[in-house]
Structure formats: structure tokens, C-alpha cells
NUTI-835427 format. One record per residue: x, y, z of N, C-alpha, C, O in turn; residue in three letters. Coordinates in steps of 0.02 Angstrom, whole numbers, plus 50000, padded with zeros to 5 digits. Layout:
# residues N
XYZXYZXYZXYZALA;...
This chain:
# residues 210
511776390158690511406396358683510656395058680510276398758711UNK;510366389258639509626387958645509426384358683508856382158675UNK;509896381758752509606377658821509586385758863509196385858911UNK;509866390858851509846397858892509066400458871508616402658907UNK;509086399558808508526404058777507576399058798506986400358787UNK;507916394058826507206388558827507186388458903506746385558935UNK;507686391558929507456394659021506906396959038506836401959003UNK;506476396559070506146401859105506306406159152506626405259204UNK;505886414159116506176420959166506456417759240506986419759264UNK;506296415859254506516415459328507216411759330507676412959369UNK;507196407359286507936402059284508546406659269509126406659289UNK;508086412159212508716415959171509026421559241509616422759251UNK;508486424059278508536426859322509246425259371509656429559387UNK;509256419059387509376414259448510076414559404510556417359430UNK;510126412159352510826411559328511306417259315511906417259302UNK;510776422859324511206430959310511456431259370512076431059373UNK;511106431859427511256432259477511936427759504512326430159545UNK;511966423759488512346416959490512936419759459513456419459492UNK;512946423059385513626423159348513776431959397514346433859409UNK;513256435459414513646442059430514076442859514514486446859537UNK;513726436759540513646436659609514686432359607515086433059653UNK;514826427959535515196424659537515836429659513516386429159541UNK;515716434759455515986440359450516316443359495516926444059499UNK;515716445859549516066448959581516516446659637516976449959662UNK;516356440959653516936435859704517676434259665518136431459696UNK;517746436359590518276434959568518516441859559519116442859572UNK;518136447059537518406453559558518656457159618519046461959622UNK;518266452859675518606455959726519306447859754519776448959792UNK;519236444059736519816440259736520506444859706521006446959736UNK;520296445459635520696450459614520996453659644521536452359671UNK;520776457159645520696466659669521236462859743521836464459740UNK;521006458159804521326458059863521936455859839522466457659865UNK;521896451359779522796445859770523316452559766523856452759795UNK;522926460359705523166462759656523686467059730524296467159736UNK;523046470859784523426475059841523886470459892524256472559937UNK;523756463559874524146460659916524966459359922525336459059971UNK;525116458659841525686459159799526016465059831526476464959871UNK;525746469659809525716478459814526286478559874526866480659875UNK;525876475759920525856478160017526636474460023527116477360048UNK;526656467159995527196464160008527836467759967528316470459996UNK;527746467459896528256471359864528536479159883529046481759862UNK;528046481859928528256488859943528646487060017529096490760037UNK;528436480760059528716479160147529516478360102530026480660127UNK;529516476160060530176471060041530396476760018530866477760056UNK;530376481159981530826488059964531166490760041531746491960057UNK;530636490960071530766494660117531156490860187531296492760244UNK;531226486260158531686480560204532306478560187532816478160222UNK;532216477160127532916476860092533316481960031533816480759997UNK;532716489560033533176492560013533286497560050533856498960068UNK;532616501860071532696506460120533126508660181533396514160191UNK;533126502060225533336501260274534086499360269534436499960320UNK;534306497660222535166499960195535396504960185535936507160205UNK;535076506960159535276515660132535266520460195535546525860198UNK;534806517060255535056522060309535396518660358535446522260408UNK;535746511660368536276509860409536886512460350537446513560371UNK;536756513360289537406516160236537346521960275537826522960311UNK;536966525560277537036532660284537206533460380537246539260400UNK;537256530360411537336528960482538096528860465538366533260498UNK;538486525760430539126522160411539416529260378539866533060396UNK;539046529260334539526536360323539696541260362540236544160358UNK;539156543060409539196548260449539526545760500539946550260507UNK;539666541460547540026538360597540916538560586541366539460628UNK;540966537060492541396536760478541796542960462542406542960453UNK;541396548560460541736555260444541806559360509542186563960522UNK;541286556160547541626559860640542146554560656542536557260694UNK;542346547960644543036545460683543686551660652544126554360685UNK;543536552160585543956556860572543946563260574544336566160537UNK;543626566260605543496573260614543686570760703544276571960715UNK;543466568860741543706566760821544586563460819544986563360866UNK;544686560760741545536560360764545866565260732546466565860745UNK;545636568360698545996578660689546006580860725546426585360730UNK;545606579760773545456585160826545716581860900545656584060957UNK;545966577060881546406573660941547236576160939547636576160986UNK;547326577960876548096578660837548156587360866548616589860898UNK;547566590560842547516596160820547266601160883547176607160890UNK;547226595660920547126601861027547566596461060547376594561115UNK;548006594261040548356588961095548566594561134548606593061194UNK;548776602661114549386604561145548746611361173548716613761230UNK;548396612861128548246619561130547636620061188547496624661225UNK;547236611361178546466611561225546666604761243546336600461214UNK;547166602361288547116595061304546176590861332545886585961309UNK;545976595361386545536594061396544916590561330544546585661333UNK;545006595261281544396593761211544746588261177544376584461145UNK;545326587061178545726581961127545576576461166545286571961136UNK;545676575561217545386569961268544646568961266544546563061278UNK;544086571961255543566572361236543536568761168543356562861162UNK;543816574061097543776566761054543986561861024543836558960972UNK;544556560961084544716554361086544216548461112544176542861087UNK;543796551361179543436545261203542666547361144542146545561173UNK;542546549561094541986552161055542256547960995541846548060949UNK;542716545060984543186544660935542956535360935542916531460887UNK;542806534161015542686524661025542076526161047542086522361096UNK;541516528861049540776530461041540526530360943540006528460917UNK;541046532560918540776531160870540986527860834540776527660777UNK;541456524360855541726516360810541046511160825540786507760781UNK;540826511560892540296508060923539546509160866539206504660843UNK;539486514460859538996517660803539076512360755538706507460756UNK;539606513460708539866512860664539626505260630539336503460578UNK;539976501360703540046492260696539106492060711538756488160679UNK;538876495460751538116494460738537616492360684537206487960671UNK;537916498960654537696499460577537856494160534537446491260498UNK;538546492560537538806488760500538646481760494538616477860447UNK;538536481560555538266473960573537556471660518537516467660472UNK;537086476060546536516477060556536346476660452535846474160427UNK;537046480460407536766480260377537126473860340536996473260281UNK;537426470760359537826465160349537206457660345537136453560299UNK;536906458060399536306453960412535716454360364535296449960351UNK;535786462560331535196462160290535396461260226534926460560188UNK;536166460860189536276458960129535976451460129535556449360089UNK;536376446660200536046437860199535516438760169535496437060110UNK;534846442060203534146441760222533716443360142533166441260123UNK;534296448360103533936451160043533616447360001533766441359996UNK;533106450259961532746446059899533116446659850533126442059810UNK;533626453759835533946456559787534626451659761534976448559801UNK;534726451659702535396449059690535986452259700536236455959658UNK;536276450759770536606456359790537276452359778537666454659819UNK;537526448559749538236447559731538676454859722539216455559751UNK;538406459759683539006464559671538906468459746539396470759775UNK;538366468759767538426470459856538876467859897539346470959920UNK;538736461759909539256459459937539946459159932540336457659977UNK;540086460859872540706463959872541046468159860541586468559832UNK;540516473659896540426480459910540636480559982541056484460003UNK;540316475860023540256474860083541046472860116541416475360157UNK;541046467460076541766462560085542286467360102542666467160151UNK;542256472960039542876476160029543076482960086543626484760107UNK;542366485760102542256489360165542506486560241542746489160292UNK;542306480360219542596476360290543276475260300543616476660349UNK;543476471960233544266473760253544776478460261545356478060282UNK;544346483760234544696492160237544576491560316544966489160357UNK;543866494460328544136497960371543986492960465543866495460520UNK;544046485460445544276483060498545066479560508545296475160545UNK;545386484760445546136481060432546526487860447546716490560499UNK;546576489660362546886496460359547016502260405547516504660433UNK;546126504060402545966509660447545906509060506545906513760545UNK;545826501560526545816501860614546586503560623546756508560655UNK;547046499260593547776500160597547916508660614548176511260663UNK;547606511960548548036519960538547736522060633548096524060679UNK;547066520760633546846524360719547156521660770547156524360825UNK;547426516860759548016513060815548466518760798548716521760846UNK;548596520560739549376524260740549036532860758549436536960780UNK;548786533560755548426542060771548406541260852548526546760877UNK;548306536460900548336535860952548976536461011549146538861066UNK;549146532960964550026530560991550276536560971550616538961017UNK;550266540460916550646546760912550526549960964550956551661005UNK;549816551460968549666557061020549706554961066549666559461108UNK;549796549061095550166547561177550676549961179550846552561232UNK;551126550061123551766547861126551926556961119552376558761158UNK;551686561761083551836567061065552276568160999552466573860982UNK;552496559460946552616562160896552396564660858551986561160830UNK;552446570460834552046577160794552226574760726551806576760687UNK;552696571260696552976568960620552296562760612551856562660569UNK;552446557760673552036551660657551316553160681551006547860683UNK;550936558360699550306559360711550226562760620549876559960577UNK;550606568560609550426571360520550386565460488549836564660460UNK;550986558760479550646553560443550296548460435550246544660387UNK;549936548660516549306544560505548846548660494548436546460453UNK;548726554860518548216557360487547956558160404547396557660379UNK;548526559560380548696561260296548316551260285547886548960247UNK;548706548460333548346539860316547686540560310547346538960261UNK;547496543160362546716540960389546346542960350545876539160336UNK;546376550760310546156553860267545966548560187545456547760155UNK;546686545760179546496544960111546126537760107545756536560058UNK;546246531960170545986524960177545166528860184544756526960142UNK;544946533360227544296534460243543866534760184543326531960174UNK;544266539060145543966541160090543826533660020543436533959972UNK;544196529060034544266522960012543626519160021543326516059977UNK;543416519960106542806514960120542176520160087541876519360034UNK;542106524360127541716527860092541636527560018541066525660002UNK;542006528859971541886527959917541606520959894541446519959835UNK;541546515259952541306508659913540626509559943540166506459917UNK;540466514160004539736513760039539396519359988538796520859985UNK;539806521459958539346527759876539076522859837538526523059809UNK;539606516859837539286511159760538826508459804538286507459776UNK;538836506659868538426504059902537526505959892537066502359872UNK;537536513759918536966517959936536646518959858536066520759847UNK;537196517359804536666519259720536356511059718535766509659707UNK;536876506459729536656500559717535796500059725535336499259684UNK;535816500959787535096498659829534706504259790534236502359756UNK;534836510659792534276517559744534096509959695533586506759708UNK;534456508359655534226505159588533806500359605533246500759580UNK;533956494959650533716489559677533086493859673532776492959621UNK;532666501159740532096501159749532056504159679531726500059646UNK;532246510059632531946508659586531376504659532530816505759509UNK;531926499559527531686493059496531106491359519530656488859485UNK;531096492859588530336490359614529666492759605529086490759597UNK;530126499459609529546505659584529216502859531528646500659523UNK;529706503459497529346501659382528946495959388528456494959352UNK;529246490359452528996482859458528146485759467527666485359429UNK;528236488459527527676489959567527006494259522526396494059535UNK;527296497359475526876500959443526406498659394525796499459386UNK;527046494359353526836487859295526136484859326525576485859303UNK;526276481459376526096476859431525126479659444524606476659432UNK;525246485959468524556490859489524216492059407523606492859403UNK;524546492159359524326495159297523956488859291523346489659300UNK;524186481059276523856475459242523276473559285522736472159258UNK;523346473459369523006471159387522226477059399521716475259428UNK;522366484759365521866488059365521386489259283520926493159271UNK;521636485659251521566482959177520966476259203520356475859196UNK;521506471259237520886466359244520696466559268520506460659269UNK;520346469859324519656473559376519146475359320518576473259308UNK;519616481059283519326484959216518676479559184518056479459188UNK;519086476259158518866470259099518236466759156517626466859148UNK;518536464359200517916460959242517246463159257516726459859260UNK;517396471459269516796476659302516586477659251516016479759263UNK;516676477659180516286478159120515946471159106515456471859070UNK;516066464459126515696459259082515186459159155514566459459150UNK;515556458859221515086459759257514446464459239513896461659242UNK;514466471059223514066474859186513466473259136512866474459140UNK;513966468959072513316465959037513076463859039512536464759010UNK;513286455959099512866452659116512276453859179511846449659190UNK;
């Protein structure tokens, strides 16, 4: 403090300049690390949670027209052959959908930052439904309606109904999972903007006195 005070104006000068000029290169260090975090933590929500929630939501909906296109294969075989033949071939347009999605979001559980163990076997269990079960029951909704048994078309459908409702119900645990996942990020993200606008705070004030 008394090698500061035995400066001359000009030294003291030179060293203000020096500590504010150094201030502010650490404030704006700051300030870039603080939005940089920001930018990445919000790409990564939106990569690994966002973008699930709408191949989930691709999956659900793909999955409730195979079954609405094989009712309606059962349910005009006799009355609109022409439309039942329609969604029948609407019926393998959107299985195609379906495995899109599925794929797509299969690649992004690997890819996640998230601890997706209980995902994955969210995933697992979807896969074996409905590339086991439910492909099986649409083999049997097919073959009925080639065939014109009206007994064995009512009980694959009554099938298809309740397995559908099976996958679906794991792409519900699916679609909250990930809500929470971005959640979390949110609160992360907020925490995150709060501290690093605290220490801007603190900086732009000593910068100040000095």
C-alpha cells in the first residue's frame, strides 16, 4: 500500500488503467464462458431432449393410424372393398413412418448426455412389443382379411387394440421421461445464468472503484 502511495500521478494513472483495462478482459471472458455454457446447454436440451419427444410423438401417432388403417381394413372389407384396400396399403406407409422414428430415436438414446438407463428400457421394451407381439397380431389382421375369417379378424383386432395400447403406454413413460430430463435443464440453466450474472455483478462494481 505505501510502494502505491510513493507512485507518481502518472504511475498511479498507468496502473488504473492497467487494473480496469484487466477487469474488463476478465469480465468480458466471463460474460463470453457464462453465454457460452448457456448456448451449449440449451443445443443439448434440444438434441437430446427435444428432438425425442417429437420422434415419441411421430411414434405415437404412426402407431394409432396402423390401428385405425387395420379397423378399417376389417371394417369395409365387405361394405367399401376399394377403401379397405386403401388402408391396407396406408397401413405399410405407416409402419415405414413408424421404424423411421423409431430408429432415429433409438440413435439418439446412444448419442444422449442424459442418464438414460431407465430409457432404455423404455425403449427395449417398445421394441419387443411391437416388433414381436404386434407385428405378429398385423400378420393375423391380414390373413383374416384375405382369408374372410370374420371370427379371426374380431380377434386380432380386440389383439391389436390392447398390445397397441401396451407400446404406447411405455412411449407415455418415454415422452415424461425426457419433459424431466429438459426440465432439469431448465433449473440447470437458470442456476447457471443467475451465478454467472452475480459475477459480472461483483466484477462491474470493483471495476467501478477502481
Amino acid at each position: 500500500m505505501q510502494a502505491y502511495k510513493n507512485l507518481s500521478l502518472t504511475k498511479k494513472l498507468i496502473l488504473s488503467m492497467l487494473i480496469i483495462t484487466a477487469l474488463g478482459v476478465i469480465i468480458g471472458a466471463v460474460g463470453g464462458n457464462g453465454m457460452s455454457r448457456l448456448n451449449e446447454e440449451d443445443e443439448e436440451m434440444y438434441l437430446y431432449n427435444t428432438l425425442p419427444m417429437e420422434y415419441l410423438a411421430t411414434m405415437y401417432d404412426t402407431l394409432a393410424s396402423q390401428r385405425i388403417c387395420a379397423n378399417n381394413m376389417v371394417i369395409f372389407r365387405e361394405a367399401d372393398p376399394t377403401f379397405a384396400q386403401e388402408e391396407g396399403e396406408a397401413l405399410y406407409e405407416k409402419e415405414e413412418l413408424f421404424d423411421e422414428a423409431f430408429q432415429s430415436y433409438g440413435e439418439n438414446i446412444l448419442a444422449s448426455t442424459d442418464d438414460t438407463t431407465v430409457e432404455q428400457g423404455l425403449y427395449n421394451e417398445m421394441k419387443k412389443l411391437y416388433y414381436g407381439e404386434f407385428a405378429t397380431i398385423k400378420a393375423n389382421v391380414r390373413s383374416a382379411v384375405a382369408s374372410g375369417d370374420a371370427q379371426a379378424m374380431a380377434d386380432a383386432i380386440a389383439a391389436m387394440d390392447s398390445m397397441g395400447s401396451d407400446v404406447s403406454g411405455y412411449m407415455d413413460e418415454a415422452f415424461v421421461l425426457n419433459g424431466k430430463f429438459a426440465s432439469d435443464k431448465v433449473a440447470a440453466n437458470k442456476d447457471l445464468y443467475r451465478n454467472n450474472t452475480i459475477t459480472l455483478t461483483v466484477l462491474t462494481a470493483v471495476s467501478a472503484i477502481c
